[in-house]
Phi, psi and omega in degrees: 000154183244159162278146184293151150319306172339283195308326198303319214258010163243002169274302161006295165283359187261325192268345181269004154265331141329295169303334174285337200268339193240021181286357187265330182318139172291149184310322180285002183288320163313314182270010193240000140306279164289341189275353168293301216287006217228290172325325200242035155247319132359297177265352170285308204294340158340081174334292182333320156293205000233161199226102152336000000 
């Protein structure tokens, strides 16, 4: 299984308002940023989460 679309395209706008929020911002601040968003969409995104 896969994700829907939908969701692709709303964790997308959700890192591409991050980035936008954080261009001025130094790189590790960017990346101390994305990686919660980026670890639990991972983990949404797991074959292993989904339930048969």
């Amino acid at each position: 299984m896969k994700p829907s679309k939908e969701k692709v395209l709303e964790h997308y706008g959700q890192l591409s308002n991050v980035i936008e929020r954080h261009k001025a911002a130094p790189q590790e601040a960017l990346i101390s940023h994305l990686k919660p968003i980026i670890r639990g969409w991972c983990n949404y995104s797991n074959p292993k989460s989904f339930v048969k």
